[in-house]
Structure formats: C-alpha cells, structure tokens
C-alpha positions in Angstrom: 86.9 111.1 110.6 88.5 110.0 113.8 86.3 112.0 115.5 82.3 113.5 114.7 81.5 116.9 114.4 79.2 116.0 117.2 81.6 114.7 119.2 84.1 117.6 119.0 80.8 120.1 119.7 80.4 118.5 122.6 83.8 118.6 123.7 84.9 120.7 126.6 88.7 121.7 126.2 89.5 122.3 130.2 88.1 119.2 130.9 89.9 117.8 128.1 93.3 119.3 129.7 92.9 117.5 132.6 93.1 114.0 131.1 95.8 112.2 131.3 99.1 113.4 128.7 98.2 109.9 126.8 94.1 110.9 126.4 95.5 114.8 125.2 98.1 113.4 123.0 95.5 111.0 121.1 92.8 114.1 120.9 95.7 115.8 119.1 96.5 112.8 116.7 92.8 112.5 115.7 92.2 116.3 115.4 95.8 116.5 113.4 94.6 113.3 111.1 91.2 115.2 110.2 92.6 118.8 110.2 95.2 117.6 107.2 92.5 116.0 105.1 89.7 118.6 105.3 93.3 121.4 104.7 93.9 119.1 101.6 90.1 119.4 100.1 89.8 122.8 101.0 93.5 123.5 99.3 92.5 121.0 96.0 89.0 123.2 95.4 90.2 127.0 96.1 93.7 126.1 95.0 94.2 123.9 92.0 97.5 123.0 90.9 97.9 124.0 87.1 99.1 121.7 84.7 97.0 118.8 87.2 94.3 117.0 86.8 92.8 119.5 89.6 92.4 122.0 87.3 89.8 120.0 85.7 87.8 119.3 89.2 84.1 120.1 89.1 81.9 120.8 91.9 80.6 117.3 92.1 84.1 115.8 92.1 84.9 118.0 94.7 81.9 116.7 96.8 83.0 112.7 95.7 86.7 113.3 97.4 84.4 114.9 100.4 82.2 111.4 100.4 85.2 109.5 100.1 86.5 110.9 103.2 84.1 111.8 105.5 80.6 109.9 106.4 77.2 112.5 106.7 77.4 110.9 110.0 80.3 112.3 110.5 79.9 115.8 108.9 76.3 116.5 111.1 76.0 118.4 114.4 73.1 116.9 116.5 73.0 120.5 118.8 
C-alpha cells in the first residue's frame, strides 16, 4: 500500500487540509492508488466476470491476489 491502515487511522483530515496543495495532492495519489486495487479485489470476488478465469477463483486465490498486494503490515490497525 502507499499508505498503512495505521497510518490513515491516525490521520487527521483538517490537519491534513492545511498542508500544503503538493502534501494534499500526494495524500490523494496514494489513497487513489490503494482505493483502485482494493475496488479491483473486492469487484474480482463479489463480481466475477463469466466466461473468465474469475469464475473459477476460490477463497484462497482470492486471499493470494490480497497477499500479492498488500503486506499484514499493512492491513493491521495498531489502535
């Protein structure tokens, strides 16, 4: 991810708004980059294309794309 879990929870968005345009634009980049892959994971298990190799996805291939993408590290909350 661009960014932990842990390090969005501890985010604070007004704070955040007063950064400079540079530091907001960036935040947006690295939320944008991980909002697109977790919306393509999410769209591959609930929504399968037919006639893909999708179809045939079990739970535990689901989880490997999941691995391949994000760390545990990445993925935890420490609050």
């Amino acid at each position: 991810m661009e960014r932990s879990v842990e390090r969005w929870s501890k985010c604070d968005p007004e704070s955040m708004a007063k950064q400079s345009d540079a530091a907001i634009a960036y935040a947006f980049e690295a939320a944008k980059k991980d909002i697109l892959k977790m919306a393509l994971i999410l769209r591959i298990a609930a929504y399968p294309r037919r006639g893909t190799d999708e179809e045939t996805l079990t739970v535990f291939d689901i989880a490997e794309m999941i691995q391949n993408k994000f760390s545990l590290d990445d993925l935890q909350d420490t609050e």
